[in-house]
N, C-alpha and C positions, 0 to 999 in steps of 0.2 A: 418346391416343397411347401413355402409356405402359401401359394396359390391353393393348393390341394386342400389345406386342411383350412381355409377359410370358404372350399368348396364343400365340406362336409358340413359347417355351421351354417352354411346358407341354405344348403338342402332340408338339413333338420328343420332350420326356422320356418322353411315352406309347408313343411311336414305339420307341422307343428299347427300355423294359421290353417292349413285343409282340415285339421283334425279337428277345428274347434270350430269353422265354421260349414264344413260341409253337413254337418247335422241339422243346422239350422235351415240349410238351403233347404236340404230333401224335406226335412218337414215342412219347409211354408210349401212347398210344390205338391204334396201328394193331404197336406190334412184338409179334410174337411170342411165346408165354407157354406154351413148353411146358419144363418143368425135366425134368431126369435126371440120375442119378447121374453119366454122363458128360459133361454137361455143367459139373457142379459142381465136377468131380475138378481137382484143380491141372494144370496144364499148363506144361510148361515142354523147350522142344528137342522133343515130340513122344516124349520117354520118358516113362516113370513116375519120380516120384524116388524115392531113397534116402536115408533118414536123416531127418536137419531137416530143414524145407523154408525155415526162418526163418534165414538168417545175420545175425549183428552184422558191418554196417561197420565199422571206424572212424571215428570223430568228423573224426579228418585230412581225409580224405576228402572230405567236405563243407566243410572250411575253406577248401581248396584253392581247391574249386571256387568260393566266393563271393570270394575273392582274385581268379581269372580274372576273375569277372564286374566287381570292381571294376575291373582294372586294363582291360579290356577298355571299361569307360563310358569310361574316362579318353582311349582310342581317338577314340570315340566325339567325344568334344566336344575335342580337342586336336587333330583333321583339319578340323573346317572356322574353327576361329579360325585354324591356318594359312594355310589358303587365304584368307581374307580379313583376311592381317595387315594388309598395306596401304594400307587405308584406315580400323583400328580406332585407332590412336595410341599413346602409351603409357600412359595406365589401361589398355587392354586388355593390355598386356603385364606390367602390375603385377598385375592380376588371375589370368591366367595363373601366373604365379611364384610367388603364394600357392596356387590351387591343385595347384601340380604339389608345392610344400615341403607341403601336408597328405598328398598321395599318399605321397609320399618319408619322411614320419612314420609315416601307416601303415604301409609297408611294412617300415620300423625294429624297429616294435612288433611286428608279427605274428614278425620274426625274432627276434627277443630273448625272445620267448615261445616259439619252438623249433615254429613251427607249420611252416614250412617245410621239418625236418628228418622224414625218413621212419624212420627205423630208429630 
């Protein structure tokens, strides 16, 4: 019995590696393979550029952005323990409050660290 159902997960995971790399296959075997200079040339708006084609962001930049994506999970999992406060009790609401005080520490540190300041 338990042969069988570790025959299921081993099918699936086969399943699974064809599904993600036989796309890959059929496309290097049937795309296209003809290179040219204008193919290769940078592209960017449909101009040619001028100058560097390499700028430096800032570091900021990216900080910001994984800031969103933190504060954005916190969305994320703070909209449906709302929706079903009423029947979680209060551990659910203790749990809650420790994670919004870790949010509310990160978001301490990142200001105290001047990440949020642009200029």
């Amino acid at each position: 019995m338990i042969a069988l159902n570790y025959g299921f997960i081993a099918i699936l995971l086969v399943l699974a590696i064809a599904f993600a790399l036989l796309p890959l296959a059929i496309a290097g075997l049937i795309a296209p393979r003809r290179p040219s200079r204008d193919k290769n040339d940078i592209y960017e708006c449909g101009l040619r550029t001028q100058g560097e084609t390499w700028v430096r962001f800032r570091v900021q930049y990216y900080i910001v952005a994984l800031l969103f994506v933190v504060f954005d999970i916190e969305t994320v999992f703070l909209y449906p323990w709302a929706v079903s406060y009423g029947g979680l009790g209060t551990f659910a609401l203790v749990e809650m409050v420790i994670f919004l005080l870790m949010l509310a520490v990160a978001l301490v540190y990142a200001w105290a660290k001047g990440v949020l300041r642009w200029f």
